[in-house]
C-alpha positions in Angstrom: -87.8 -48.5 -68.1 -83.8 -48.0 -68.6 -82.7 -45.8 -71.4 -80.9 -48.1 -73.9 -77.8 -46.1 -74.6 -76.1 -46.3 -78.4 -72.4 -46.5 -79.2 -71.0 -44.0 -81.2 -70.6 -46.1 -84.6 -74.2 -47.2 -84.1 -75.1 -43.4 -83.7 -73.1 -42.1 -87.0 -75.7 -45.0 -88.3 -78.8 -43.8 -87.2 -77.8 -40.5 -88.5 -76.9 -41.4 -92.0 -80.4 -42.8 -92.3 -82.2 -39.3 -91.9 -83.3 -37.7 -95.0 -80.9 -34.9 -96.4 -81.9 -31.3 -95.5 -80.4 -28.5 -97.7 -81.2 -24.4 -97.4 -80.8 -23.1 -101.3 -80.6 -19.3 -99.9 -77.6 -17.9 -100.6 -75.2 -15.9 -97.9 -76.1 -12.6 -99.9 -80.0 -13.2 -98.8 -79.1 -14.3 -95.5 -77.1 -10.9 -95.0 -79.8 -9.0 -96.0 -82.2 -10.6 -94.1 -80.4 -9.5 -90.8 -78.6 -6.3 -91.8 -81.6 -4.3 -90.6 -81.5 -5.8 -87.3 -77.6 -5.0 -86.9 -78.4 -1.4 -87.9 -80.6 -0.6 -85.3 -78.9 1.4 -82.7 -79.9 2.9 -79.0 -80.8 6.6 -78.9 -77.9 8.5 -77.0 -78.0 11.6 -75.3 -75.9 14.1 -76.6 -72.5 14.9 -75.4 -72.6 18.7 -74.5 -76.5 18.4 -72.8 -75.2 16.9 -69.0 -71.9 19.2 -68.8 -74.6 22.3 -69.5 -77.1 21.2 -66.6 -74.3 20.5 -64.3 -73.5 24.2 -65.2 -77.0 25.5 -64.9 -77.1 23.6 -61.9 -74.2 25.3 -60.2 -75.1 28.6 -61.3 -78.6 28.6 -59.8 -76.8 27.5 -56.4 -74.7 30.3 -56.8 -77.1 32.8 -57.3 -79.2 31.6 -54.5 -76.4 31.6 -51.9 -73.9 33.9 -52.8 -76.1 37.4 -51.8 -76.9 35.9 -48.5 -73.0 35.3 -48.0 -72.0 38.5 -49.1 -74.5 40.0 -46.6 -73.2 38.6 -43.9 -69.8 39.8 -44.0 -68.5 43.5 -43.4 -68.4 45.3 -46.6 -64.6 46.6 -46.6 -63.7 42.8 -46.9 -64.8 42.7 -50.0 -63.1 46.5 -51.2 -61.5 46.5 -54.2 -60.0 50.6 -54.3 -57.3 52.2 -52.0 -60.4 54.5 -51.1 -62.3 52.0 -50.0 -59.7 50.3 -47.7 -58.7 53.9 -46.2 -62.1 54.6 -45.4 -62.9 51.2 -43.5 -59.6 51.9 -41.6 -60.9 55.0 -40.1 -64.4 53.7 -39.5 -62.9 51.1 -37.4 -60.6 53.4 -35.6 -63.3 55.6 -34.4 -64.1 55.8 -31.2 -67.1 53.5 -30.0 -67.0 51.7 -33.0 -68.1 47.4 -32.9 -64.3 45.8 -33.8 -65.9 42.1 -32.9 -65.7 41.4 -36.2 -62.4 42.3 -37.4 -60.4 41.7 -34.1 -61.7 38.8 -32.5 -60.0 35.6 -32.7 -61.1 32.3 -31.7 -59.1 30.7 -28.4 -57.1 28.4 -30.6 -56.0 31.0 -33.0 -55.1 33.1 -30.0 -53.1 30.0 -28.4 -51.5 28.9 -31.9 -50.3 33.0 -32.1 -48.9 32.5 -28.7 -46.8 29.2 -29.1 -45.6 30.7 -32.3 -44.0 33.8 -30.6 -42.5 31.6 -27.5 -41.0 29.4 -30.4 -39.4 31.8 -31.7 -38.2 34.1 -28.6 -36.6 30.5 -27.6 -35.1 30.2 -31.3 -33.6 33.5 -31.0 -32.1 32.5 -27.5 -31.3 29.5 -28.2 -29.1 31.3 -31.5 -27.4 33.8 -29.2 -26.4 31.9 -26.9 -24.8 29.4 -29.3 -23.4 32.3 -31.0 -22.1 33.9 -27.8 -20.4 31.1 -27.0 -16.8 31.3 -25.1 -13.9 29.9 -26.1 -13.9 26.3 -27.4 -14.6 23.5 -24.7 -11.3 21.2 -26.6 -8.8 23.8 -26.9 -6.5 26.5 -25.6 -4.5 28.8 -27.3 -2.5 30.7 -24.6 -0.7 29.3 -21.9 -0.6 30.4 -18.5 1.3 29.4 -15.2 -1.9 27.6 -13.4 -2.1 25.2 -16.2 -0.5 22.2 -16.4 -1.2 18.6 -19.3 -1.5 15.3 -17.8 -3.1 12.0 -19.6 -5.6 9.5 -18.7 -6.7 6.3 -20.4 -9.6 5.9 -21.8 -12.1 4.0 -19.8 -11.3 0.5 -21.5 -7.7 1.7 -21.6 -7.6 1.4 -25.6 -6.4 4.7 -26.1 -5.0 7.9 -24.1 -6.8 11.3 -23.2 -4.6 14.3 -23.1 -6.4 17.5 -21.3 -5.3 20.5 -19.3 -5.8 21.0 -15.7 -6.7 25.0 -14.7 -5.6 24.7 -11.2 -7.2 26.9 -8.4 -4.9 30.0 -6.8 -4.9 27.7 -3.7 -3.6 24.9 -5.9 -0.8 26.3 -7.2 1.4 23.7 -5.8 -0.6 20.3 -5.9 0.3 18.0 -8.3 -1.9 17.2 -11.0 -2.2 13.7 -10.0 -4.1 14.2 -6.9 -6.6 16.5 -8.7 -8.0 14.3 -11.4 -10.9 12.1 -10.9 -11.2 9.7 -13.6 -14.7 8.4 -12.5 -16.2 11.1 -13.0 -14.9 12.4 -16.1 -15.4 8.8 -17.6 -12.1 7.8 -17.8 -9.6 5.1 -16.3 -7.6 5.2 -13.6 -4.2 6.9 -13.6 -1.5 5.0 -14.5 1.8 7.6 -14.0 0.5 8.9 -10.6 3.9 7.5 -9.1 6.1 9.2 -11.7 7.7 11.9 -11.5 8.1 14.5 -14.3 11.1 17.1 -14.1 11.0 19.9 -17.5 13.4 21.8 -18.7 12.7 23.6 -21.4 15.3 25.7 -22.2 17.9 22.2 -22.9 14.3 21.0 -24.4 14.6 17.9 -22.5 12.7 16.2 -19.8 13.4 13.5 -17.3 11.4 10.5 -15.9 11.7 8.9 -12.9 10.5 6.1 -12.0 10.2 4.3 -8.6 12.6 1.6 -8.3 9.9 -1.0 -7.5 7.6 0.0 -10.8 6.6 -3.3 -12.8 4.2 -3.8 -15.4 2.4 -6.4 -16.3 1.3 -7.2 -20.2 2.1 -5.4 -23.5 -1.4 -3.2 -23.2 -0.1 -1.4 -20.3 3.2 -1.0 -21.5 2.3 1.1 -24.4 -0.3 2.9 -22.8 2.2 4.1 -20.1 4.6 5.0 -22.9 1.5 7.2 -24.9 0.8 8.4 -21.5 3.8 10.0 -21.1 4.6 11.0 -24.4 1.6 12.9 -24.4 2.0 14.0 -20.8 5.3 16.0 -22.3 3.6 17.0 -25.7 2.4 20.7 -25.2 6.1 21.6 -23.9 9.0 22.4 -25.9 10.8 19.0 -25.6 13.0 17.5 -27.8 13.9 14.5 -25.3 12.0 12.5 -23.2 15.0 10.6 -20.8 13.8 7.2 -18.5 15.4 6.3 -15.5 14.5 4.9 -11.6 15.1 7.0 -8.5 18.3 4.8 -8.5 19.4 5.7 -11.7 18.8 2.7 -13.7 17.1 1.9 -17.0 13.5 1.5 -16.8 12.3 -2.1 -17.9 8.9 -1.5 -19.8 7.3 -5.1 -19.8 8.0 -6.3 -23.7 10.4 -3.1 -24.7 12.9 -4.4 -22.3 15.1 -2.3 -20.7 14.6 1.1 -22.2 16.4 4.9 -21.4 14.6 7.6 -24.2 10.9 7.6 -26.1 10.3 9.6 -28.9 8.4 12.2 -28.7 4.8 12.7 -30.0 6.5 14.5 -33.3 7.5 11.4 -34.6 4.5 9.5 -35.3 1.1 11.1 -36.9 -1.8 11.2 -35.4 -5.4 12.6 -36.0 -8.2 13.3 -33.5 -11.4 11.6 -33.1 -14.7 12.4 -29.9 -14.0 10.5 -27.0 -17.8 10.5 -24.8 -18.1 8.2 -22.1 -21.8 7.1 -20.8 -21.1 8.1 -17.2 -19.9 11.7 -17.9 -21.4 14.5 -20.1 -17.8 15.6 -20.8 -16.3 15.5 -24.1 -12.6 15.2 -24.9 -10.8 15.4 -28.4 -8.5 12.1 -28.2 -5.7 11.2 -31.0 -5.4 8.1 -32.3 -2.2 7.0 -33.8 -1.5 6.5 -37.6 -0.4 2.8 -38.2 1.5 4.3 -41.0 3.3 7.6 -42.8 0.0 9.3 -43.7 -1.2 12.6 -45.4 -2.8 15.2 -44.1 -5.7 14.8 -46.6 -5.6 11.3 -45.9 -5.8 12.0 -42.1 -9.3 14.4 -42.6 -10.4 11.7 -44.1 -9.6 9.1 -41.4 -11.2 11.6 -38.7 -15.2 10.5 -40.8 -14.5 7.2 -40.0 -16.1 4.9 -37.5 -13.2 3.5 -35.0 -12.9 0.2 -33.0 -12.2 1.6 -30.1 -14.4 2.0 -27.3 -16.4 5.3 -26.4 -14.8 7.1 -29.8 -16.7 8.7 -32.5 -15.7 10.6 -35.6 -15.0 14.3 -35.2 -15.7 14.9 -39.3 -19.3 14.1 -40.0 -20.3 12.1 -42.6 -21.6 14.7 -44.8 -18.6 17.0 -45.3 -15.6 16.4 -47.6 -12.8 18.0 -47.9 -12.4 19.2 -52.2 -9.2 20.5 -51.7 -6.5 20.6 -49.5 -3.2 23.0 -49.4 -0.4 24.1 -48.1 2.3 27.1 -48.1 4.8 27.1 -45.7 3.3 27.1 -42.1 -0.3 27.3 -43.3 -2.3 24.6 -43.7 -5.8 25.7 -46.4 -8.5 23.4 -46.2 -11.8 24.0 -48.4 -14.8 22.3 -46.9 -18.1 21.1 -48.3 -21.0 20.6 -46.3 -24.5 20.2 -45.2 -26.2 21.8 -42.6 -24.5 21.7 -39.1 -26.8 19.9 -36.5 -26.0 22.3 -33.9 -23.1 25.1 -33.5 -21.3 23.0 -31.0 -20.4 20.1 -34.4 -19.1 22.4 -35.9 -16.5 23.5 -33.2 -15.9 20.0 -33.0 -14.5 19.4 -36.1 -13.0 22.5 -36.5 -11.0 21.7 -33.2 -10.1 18.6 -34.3 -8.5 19.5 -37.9 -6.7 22.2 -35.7 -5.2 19.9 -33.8 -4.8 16.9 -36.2 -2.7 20.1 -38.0 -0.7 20.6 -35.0 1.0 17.2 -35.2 1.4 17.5 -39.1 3.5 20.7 -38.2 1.2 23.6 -39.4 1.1 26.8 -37.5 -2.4 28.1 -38.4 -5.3 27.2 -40.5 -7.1 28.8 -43.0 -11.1 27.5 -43.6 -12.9 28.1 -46.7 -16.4 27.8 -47.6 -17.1 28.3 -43.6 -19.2 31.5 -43.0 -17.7 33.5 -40.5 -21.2 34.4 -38.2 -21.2 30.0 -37.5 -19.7 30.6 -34.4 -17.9 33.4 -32.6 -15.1 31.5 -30.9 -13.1 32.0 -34.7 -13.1 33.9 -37.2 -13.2 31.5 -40.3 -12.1 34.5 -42.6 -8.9 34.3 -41.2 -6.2 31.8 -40.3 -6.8 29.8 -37.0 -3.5 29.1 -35.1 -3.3 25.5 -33.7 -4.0 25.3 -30.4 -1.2 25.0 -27.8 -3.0 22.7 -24.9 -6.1 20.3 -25.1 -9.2 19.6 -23.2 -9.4 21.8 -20.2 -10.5 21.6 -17.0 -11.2 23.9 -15.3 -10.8 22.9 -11.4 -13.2 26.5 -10.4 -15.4 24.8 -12.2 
């Protein structure tokens, strides 16, 4: 049979029809009537009684395990008095006496001890011969007759490398041109091979002559032939560099036109950056050329940043700074703040590098604060540092 279903007026209907129910207790008695109910409450342990048998507990382990530990163990272990300790050490240095227990280590303590004292005998090693080191690898301070500059371009021929060639007794009297090998030093090939260079220091002037059919091709080439020999002449005391052809003419350098002098590397500033090429372990110090009159504060600086040219790297790291920087008269004073070096040879890096960004600025010597003196044995930081006279050698007995 299907359940009639009402309407919601109909229902309010049927509703109003019921008989009225009323409950005359008041809330009062209601309260009361279920306040004992509310009042009843579960039994709880007390607070202090589990902390105590966890104690207990603990204790009983104790005392059950602790004697049998103790027993096990050689008793001077456990000596408290000088007495004590004096009289183990003689029992254990008598003769025929059980040392298993006191000497005997297992193989991986025995290995561990091992590694540790070949780490550090190659620490120490390692230290001195850092610290022994010879003179730097990027300068020279002395000249002698079997050296002689020359210049290379870089290997994308962006910027120039100036180094020293330390010629062999039996080639005193080869020109430097047919001993370098750019390949294998990472560099470019040379690019005033055909010139010839003719020095006279004493009238501080030097003459360039080129061969009558020389040409070049593009503005790139024409200022890197001009660095080239500007740097070629740097280390020597020249005041002017003279062009000319084996006839006598003015040399025509691509863009410059025809041209008879260049000025000499005084002139312009410059501050050194790393030059490392992939295909040579060989490092040079390499300047790079101030688009503008700069400071010598401002150069440091520069020498952190990165560069866009290829294969060159700051010679500052990034984590030293330079608080203050002085000068009086021919001394340049340079405080340095750092971190720690990542190896010995950084540091001679940079310290090469100020040297000779200092060089071009016209210092004579340089005076490092804040440098500990034991760093590196090629200077002594706690006194000045004369700027080098030659860069990057090489050494052709090599």
């Amino acid at each position: 049979m299907k359940r009639k279903s009402y309407s919601e007026d109909e229902l309010k209907e049927m509703l109003g029809k019921f008989p009225k129910m009323e409950d005359k207790k008041s809330k009062e008695d209601l309260y009361r009537s279920i306040e004992p109910e509310l009042n009843k409450r579960k039994r709880r342990i007390a607070p202090w009684i589990t902390p105590s048998m966890a104690t207990a507990a603990v204790l009983l382990i104790l005392a059950i395990v602790l004697p049998v530990f103790l027993s096990s163990l050689p008793s001077n272990e456990y000596s408290g008095s000088a007495d004590q300790q004096e009289s183990s050490t003689e029992s254990a240095n008598e003769p025929g006496q059980d040392q298993a227990e006191t000497t005997e280590q297992k193989p991986s303590e025995i290995e561990d001890s091992s590694r540790g004292e070949n780490n550090n005998s190659t620490f120490d090693k390692s230290e001195t011969e850092v610290n022994e080191g010879t003179e730097s690898p990027f300068t020279i301070q002395d000249r002698s007759p079997n050296m002689e500059s020359y210049v290379l371009p870089g290997e994308n021929g962006e910027v120039v490398v100036p180094f020293t060639v330390i010629k062999r007794d039996d080639q005193e009297g080869q020109k430097v041109a047919s001993l370098v090998k750019p390949e294998n030093w990472g560099l470019a090939e040379d690019l005033i091979k055909e010139l010839t260079f003719k020095i006279d220091e004493e009238r501080e002037q030097a003459d360039v002559i080129f061969p009558d059919n020389f040409s070049i091709n593009g503005s790139a080439y024409t200022s890197i032939i001009s660095e080239s020999i500007r740097w070629r002449l740097h280390p020597y005391d020249v005041k002017t560099i003279n062009l000319q052809t084996e006839s006598g003419s003015p040399v025509v350098l691509g863009n410059f036109g025809e041209v008879n002098t260049l000025p000499i590397i005084e002139e312009n500033r410059y501050f050194y950056q790393i030059y490392t090429s992939e295909v040579s372990e060989r490092q040079f110090l390499v300047p790079i050329k101030a688009e503008k009159e700069i400071s010598m504060e401002d150069a440091l600086n520069r020498m952190k940043e990165e560069q866009t040219y290829g294969n060159v790297d700051p010679a500052v790291p990034g984590h030293v700074n330079f608080p203050s920087v002085s000068a009086e008269r021919s001394t340049l004073t340079v405080t340095v703040e750092h971190d720690s070096w990542s190896s010995d040879q950084q540091l001679m890096r940079m310290i090469d590098a100020v040297l000779a960004t200092a060089g071009n600025f016209g210092f004579k010597e340089v005076r490092f604060q804040n440098i500990k003196p034991e760093k590196s044995s090629s200077y002594k930081f706690s006194e000045p540092i004369p700027v080098p006279t030659y860069l990057n050698p090489i050494n052709m007995n090599e």
